[in-house]
LODOPA-461188 format. One record per atom (N, C-alpha, C): residue in three letters; x, y, z; atom name. Coordinates in nm, 4 decimals. Example, Ala and Ser with C-alpha at 12.3 -4.5 7.8 and 13.67 -1.06 7.14 Angstrom:
<sites>
+------+----------+----------+----------+------+
: type :        X :        Y :        Z : atom :
+------+----------+----------+----------+------+
:  ALA :   1.3190 :  -0.5690 :   0.7800 :    N :
:  ALA :   1.2300 :  -0.4500 :   0.7800 :   CA :
:  ALA :   1.3200 :  -0.3300 :   0.7800 :    C :
:  SER :   1.2850 :  -0.2250 :   0.7080 :    N :
:  SER :   1.3670 :  -0.1060 :   0.7140 :   CA :
:  SER :   1.2900 :   0.0030 :   0.7870 :    C :
+------+----------+----------+----------+------+
</sites>
This chain:
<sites>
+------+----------+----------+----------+------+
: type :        X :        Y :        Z : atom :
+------+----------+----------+----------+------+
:  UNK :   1.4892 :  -4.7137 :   2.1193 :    N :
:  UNK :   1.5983 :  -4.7663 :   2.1984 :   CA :
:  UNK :   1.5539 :  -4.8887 :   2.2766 :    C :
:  UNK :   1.4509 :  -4.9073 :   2.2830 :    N :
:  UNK :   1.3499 :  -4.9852 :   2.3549 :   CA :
:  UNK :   1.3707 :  -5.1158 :   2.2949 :    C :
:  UNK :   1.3362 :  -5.0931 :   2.2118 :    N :
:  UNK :   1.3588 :  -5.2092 :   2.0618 :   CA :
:  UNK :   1.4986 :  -5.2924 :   2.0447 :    C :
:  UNK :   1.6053 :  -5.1981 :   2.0423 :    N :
:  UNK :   1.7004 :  -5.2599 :   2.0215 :   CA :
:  UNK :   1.7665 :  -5.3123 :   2.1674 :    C :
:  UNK :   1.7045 :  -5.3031 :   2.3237 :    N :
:  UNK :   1.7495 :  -5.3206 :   2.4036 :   CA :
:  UNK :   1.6498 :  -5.4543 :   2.3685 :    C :
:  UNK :   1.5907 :  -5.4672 :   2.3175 :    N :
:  UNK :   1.5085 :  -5.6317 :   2.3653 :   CA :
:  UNK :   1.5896 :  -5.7339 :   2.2583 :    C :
:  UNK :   1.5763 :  -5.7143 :   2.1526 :    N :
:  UNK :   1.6831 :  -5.7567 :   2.0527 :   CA :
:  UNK :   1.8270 :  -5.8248 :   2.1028 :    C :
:  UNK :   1.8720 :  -5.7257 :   2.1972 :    N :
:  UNK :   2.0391 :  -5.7513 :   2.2535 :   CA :
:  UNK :   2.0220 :  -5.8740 :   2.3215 :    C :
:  UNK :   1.8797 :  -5.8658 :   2.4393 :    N :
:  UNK :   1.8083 :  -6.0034 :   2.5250 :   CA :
:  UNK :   1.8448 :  -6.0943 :   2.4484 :    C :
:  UNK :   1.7292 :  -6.0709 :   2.3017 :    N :
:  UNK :   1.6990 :  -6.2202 :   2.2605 :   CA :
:  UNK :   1.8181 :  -6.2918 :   2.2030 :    C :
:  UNK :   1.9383 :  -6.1819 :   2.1397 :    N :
:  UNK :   2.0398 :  -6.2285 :   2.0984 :   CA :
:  UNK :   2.1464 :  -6.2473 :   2.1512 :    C :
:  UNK :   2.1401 :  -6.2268 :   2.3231 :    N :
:  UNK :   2.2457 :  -6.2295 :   2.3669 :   CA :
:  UNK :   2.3770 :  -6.3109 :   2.3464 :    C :
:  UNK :   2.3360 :  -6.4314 :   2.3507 :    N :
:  UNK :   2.4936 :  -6.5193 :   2.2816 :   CA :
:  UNK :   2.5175 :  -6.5129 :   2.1587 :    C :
:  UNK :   2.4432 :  -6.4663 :   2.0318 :    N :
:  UNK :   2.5332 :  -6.4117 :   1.9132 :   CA :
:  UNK :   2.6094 :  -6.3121 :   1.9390 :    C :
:  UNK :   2.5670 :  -6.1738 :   2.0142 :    N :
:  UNK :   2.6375 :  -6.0315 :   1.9672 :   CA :
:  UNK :   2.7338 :  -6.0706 :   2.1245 :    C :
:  UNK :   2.8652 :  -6.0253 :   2.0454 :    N :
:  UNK :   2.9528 :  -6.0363 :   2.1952 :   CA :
:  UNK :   2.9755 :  -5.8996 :   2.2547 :    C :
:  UNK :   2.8828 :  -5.8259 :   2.3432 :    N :
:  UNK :   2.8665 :  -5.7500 :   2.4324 :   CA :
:  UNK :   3.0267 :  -5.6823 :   2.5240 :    C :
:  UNK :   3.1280 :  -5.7564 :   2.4767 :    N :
:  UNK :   3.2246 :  -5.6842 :   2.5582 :   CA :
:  UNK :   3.3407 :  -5.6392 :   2.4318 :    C :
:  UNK :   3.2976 :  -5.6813 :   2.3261 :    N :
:  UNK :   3.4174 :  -5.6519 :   2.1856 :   CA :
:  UNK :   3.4235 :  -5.5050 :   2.1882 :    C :
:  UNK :   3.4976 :  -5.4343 :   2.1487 :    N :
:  UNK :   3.5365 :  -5.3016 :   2.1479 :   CA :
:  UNK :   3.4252 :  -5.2474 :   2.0052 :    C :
:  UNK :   3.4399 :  -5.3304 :   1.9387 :    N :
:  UNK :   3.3295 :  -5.2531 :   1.8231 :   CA :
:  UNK :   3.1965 :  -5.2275 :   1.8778 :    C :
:  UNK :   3.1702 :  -5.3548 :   1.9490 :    N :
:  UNK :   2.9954 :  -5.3312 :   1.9876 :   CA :
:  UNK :   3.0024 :  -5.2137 :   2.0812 :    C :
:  UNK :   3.1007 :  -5.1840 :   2.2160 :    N :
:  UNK :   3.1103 :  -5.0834 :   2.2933 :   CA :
:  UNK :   3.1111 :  -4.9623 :   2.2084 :    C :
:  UNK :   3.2109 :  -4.9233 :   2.0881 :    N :
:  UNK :   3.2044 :  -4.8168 :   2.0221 :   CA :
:  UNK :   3.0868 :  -4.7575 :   1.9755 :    C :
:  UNK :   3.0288 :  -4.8539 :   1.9399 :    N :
:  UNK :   2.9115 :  -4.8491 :   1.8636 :   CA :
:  UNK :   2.7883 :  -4.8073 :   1.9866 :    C :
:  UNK :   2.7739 :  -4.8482 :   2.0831 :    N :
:  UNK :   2.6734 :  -4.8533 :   2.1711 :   CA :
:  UNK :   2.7129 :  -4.6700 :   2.2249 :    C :
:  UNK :   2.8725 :  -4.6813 :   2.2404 :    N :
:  UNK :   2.8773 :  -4.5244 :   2.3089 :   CA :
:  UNK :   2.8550 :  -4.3834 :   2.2102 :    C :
:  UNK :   2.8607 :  -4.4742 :   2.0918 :    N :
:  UNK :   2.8323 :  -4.3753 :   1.9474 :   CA :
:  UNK :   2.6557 :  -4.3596 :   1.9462 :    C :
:  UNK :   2.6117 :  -4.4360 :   2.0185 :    N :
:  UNK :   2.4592 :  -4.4121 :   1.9567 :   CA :
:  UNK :   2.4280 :  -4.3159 :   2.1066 :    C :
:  UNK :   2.4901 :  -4.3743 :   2.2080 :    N :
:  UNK :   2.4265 :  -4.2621 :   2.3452 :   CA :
:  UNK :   2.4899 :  -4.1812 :   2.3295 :    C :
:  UNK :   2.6293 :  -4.0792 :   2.2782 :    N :
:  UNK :   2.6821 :  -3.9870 :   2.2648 :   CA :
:  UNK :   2.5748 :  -3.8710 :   2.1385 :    C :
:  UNK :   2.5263 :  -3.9751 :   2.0529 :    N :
:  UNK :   2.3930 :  -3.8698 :   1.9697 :   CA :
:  UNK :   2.2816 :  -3.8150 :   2.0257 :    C :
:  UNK :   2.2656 :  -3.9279 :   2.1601 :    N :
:  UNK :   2.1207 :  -3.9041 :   2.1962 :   CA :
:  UNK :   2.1282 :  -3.7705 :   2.2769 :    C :
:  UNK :   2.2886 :  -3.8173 :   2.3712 :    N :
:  UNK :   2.2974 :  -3.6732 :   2.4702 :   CA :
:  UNK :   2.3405 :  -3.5537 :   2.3759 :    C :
:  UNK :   2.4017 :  -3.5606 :   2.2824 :    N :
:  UNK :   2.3896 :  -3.4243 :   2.2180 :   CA :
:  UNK :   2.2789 :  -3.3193 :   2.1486 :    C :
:  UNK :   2.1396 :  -3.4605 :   2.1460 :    N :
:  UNK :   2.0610 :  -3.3505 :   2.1130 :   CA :
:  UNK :   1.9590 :  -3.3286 :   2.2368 :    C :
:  UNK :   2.0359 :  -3.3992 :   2.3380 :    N :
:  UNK :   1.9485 :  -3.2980 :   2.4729 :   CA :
:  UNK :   1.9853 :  -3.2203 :   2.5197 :    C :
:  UNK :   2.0869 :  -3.1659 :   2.4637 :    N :
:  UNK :   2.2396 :  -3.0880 :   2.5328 :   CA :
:  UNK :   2.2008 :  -2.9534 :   2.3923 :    C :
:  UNK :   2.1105 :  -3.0036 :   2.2967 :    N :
:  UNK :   2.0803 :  -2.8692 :   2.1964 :   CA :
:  UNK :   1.9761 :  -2.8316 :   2.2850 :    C :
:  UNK :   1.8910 :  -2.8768 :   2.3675 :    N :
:  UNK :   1.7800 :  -2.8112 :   2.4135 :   CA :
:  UNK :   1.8073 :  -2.7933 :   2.5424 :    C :
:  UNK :   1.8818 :  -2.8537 :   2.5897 :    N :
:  UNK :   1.8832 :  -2.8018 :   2.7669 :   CA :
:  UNK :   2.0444 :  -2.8022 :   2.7600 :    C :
:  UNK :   2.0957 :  -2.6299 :   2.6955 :    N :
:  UNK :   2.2031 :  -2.5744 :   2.7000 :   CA :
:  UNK :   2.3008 :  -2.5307 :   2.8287 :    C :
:  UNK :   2.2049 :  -2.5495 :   2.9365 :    N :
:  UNK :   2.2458 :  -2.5667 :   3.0782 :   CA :
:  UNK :   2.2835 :  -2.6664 :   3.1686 :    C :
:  UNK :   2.2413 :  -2.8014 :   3.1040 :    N :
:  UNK :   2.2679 :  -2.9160 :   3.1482 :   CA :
:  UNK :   2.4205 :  -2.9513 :   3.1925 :    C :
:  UNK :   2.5198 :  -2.8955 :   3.2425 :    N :
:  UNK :   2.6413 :  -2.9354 :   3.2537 :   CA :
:  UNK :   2.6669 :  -3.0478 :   3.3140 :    C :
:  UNK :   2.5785 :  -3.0884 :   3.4119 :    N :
:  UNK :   2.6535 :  -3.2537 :   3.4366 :   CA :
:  UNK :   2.5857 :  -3.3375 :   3.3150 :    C :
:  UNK :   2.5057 :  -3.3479 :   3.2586 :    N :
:  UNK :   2.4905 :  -3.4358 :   3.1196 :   CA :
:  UNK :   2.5620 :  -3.4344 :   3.0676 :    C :
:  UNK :   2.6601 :  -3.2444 :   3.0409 :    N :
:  UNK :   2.7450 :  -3.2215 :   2.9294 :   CA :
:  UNK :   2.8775 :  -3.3222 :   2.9846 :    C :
:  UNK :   2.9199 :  -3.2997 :   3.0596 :    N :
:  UNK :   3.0258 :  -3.3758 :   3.1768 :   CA :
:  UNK :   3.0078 :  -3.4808 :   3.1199 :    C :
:  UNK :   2.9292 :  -3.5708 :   3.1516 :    N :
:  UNK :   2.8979 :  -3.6807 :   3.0938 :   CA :
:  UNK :   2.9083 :  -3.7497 :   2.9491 :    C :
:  UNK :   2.8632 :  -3.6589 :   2.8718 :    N :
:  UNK :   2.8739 :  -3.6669 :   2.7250 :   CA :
:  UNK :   3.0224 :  -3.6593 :   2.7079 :    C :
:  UNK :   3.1304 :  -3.5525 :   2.7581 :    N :
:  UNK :   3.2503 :  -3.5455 :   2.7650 :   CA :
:  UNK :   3.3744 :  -3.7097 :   2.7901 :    C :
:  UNK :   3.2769 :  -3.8141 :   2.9474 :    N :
:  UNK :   3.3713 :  -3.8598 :   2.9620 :   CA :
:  UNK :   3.3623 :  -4.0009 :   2.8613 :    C :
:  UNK :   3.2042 :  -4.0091 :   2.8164 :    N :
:  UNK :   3.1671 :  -4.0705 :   2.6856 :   CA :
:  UNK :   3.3236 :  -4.0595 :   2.5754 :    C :
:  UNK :   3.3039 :  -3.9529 :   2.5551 :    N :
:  UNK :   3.3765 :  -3.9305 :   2.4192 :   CA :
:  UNK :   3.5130 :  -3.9609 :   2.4369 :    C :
:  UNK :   3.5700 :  -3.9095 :   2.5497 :    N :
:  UNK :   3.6739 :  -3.9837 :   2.5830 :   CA :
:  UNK :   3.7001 :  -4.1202 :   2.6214 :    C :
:  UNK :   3.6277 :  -4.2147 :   2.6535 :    N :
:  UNK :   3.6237 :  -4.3614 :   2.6214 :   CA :
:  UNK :   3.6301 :  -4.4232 :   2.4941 :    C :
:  UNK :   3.5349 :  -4.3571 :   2.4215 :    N :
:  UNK :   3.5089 :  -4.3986 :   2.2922 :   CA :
:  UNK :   3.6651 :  -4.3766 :   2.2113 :    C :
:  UNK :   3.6899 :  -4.2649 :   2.2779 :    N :
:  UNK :   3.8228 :  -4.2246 :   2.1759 :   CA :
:  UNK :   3.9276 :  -4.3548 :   2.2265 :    C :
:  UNK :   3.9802 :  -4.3792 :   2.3777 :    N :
:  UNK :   4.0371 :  -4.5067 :   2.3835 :   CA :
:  UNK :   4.0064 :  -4.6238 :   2.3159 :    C :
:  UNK :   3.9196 :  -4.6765 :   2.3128 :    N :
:  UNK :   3.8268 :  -4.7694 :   2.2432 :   CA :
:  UNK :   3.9321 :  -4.7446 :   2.0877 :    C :
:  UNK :   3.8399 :  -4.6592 :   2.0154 :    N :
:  UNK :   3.9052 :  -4.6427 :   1.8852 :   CA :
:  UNK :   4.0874 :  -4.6692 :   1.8758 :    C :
:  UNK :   4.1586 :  -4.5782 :   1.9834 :    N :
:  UNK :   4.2511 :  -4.6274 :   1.9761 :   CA :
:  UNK :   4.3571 :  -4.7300 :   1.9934 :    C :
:  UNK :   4.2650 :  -4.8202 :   2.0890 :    N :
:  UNK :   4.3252 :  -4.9629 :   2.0923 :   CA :
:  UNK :   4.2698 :  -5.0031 :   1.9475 :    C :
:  UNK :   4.1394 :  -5.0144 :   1.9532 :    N :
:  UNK :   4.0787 :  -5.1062 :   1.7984 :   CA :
:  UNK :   4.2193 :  -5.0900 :   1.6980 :    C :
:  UNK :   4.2494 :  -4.9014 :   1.7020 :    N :
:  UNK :   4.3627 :  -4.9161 :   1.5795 :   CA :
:  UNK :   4.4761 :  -4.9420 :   1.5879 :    C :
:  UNK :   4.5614 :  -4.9970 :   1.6997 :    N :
:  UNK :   4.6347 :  -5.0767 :   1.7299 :   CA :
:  UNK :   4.6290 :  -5.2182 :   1.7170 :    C :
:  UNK :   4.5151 :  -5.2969 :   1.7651 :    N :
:  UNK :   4.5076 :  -5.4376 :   1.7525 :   CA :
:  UNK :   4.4330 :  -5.4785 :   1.5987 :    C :
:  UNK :   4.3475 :  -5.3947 :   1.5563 :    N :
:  UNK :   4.3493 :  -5.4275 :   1.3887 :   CA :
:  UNK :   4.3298 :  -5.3261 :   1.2810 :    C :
:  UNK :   4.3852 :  -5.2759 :   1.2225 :    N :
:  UNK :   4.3320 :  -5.1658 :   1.1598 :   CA :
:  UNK :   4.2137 :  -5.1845 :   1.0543 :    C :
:  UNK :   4.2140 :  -5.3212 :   1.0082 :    N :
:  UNK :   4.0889 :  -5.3277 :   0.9200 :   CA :
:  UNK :   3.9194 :  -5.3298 :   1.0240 :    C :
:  UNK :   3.9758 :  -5.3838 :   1.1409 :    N :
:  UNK :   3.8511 :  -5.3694 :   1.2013 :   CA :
:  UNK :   3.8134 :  -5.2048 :   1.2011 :    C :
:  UNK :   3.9097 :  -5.1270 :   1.2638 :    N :
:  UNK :   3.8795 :  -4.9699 :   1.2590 :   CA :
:  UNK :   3.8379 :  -4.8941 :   1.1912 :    C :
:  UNK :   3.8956 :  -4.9414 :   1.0571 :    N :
:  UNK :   3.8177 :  -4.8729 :   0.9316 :   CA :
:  UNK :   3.7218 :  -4.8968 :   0.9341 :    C :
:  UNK :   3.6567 :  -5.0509 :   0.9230 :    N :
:  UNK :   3.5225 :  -5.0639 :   0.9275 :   CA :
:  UNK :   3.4550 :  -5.0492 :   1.0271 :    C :
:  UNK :   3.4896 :  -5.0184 :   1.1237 :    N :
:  UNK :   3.3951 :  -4.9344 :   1.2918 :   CA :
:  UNK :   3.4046 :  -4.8070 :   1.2123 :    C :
:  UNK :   3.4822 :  -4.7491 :   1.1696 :    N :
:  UNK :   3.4691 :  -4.5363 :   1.1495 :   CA :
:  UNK :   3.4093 :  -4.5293 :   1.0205 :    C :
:  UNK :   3.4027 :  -4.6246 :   0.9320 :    N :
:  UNK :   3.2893 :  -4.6148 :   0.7992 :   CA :
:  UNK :   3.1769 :  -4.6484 :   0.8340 :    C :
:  UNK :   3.1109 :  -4.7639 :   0.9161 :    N :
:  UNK :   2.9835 :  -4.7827 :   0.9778 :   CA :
:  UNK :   2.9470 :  -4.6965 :   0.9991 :    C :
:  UNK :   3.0120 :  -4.6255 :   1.1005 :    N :
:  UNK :   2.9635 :  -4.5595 :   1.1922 :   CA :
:  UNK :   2.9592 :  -4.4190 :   1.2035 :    C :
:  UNK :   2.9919 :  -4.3849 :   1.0676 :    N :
:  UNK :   3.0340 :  -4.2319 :   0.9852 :   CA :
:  UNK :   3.1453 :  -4.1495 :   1.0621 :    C :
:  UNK :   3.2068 :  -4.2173 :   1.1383 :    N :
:  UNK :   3.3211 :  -4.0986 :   1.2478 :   CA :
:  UNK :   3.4226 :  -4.0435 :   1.1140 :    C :
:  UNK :   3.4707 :  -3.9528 :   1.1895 :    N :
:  UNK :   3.5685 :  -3.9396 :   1.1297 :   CA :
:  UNK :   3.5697 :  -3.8742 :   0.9632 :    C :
:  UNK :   3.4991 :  -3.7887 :   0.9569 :    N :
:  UNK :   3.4754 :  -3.7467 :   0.8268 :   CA :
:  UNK :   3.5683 :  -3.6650 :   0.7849 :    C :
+------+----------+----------+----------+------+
</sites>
């Protein structure tokens, strides 16, 4: 994660940091990480909380994306395997 946070630095004016895909995408990769700390520390409820209000962003996110383009959406939920 380290890696790709230095990457974002060096590329900052290519990747546009506020587009709804890159957000999806960014809350899709921390929504994996907290679920597999949430397999080992089954007690964690404010993480879980957390992971919760994640998913519910992400889900807005998705649902504007599929309002303002649907070809972008498809290709955010095939990237990004959602939606199986």
């Amino acid at each position: 994660m380290v890696q790709n946070l230095k990457e974002s630095k060096n590329t900052k004016s290519k990747i546009n940091t506020g587009s709804s895909e890159y957000q999806i995408e960014r809350f899709t990769n921390r929504i994996k990480l907290l679920t597999e700390h949430l397999k080992i520390n089954k007690k964690d409820h404010n993480t879980r909380r957390g992971l919760m209000k994640l998913v519910g962003k992400r889900k807005k996110l998705l649902t504007y994306l599929k309002r303002k383009s649907l070809e972008n959406y498809e290709s955010v939920i095939k990237s990004l395997g959602l939606r199986r």
